[in-house]
C-alpha positions as CSV (number, residue, x, y, z in Angstrom):
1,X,7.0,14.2,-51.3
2,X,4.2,13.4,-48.8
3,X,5.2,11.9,-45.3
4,X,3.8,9.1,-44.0
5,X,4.6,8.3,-40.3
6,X,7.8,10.7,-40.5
7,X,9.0,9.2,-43.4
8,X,9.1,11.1,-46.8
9,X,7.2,9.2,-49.5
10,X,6.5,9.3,-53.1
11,X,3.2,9.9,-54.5
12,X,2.1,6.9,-56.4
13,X,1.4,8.3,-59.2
14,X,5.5,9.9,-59.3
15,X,8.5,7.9,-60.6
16,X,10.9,7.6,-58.3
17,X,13.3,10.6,-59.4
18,X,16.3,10.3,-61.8
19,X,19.2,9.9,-61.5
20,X,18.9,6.0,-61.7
21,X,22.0,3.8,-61.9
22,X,22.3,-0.3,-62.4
23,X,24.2,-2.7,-60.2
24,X,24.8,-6.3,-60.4
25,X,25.1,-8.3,-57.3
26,X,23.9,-12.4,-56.6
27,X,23.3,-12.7,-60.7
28,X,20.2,-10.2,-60.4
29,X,20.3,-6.6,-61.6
30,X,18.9,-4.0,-59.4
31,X,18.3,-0.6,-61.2
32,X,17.8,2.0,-58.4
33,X,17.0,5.9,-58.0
34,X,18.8,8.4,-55.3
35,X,18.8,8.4,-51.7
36,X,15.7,10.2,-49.8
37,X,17.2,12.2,-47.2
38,X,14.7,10.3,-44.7
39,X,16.1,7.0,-45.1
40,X,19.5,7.8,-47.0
41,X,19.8,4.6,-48.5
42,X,19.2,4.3,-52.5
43,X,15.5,3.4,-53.2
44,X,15.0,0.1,-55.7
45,X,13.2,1.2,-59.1
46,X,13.1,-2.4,-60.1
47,X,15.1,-5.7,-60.7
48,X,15.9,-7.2,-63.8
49,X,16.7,-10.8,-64.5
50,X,18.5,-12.3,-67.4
51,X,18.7,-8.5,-68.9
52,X,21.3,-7.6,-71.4
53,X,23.5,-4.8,-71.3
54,X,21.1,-2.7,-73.8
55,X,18.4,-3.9,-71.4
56,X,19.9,-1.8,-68.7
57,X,20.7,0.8,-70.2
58,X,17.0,1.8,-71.8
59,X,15.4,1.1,-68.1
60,X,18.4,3.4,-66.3
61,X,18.2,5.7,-69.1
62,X,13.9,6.2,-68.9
63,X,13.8,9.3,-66.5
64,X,16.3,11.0,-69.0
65,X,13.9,9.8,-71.9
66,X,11.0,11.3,-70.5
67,X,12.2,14.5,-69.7
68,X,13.5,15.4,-73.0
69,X,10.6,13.8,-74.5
70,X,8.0,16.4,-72.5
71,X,10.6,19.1,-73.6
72,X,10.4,18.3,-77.2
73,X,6.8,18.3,-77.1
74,X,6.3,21.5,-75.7
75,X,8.7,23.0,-77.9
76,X,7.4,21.5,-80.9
77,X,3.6,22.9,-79.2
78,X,4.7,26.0,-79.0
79,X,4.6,25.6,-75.6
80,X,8.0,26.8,-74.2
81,X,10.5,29.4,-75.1
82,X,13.1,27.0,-75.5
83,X,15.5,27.0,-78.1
84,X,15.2,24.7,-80.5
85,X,19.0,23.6,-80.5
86,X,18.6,23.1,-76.6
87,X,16.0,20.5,-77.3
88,X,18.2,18.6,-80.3
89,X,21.1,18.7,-77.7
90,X,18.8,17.5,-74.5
91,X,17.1,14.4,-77.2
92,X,20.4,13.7,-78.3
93,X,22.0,13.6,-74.5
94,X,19.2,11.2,-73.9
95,X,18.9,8.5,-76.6
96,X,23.3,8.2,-76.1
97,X,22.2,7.2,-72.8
98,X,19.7,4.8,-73.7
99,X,22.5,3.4,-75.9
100,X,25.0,2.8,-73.1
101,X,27.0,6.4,-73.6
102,X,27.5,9.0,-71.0
C-alpha cells in the first residue's frame, strides 16, 4: 500500500483485497472489502442496485475466483509445484462461493 498524506492507499491498479462481504441497508447493497488499519473502517468495493441474491454472491465471491483462477493456471503451466488436488479443492472452494455456499 502506498501512503498518501499519512493515509495508506491502494494502488490503482490493485483490487481492494478479499475478504469482501455484502450488506443491505436503505434498499441498496453495498459489497465491501476489510478494514485498512489507517482508517479502520471497511472500504466500499461497490454498490449494487436491484441485484439478486446470485448477483451478490458472484461480486463478493470475485477475489476468491481470481485467486484460484491464477492458481489453476499456473498449475496447469507448469508453473507451480502445487498439487494438483490442492487446486481442484481451492476451484471447488471458490465456484460454492460464487453460488451462495460457504
Amino acid at each position: 500500500m502506498a501512503k498518501k498524506g499519512g493515509k495508506q492507499t491502494m494502488p490503482k491498479d490493485q483490487p481492494i483485497p478479499a475478504p469482501w462481504e455484502a450488506n443491505a441497508l436503505d434498499g441498496t447493497l453495498k459489497v465491501r472489502g476489510p478494514a485498512t488499519a489507517a482508517k479502520y473502517k471497511q472500504r466500499e468495493v461497490c454498490r449494487i442496485y436491484g441485484a439478486n441474491r446470485a448477483t451478490v454472491n458472484l461480486v463478493v465471491a470475485a477475489p476468491d475466483l481470481l485467486a484460484a483462477c491464477k492458481e489453476a493456471l499456473d498449475y496447469l503451466a507448469g508453473r507451480s509445484g502445487l498439487d494438483g488436488d490442492y487446486v481442484i479443492l481451492q476451484l471447488s472452494a471458490a465456484i460454492a462461493r460464487a453460488e451462495g455456499g460457504t
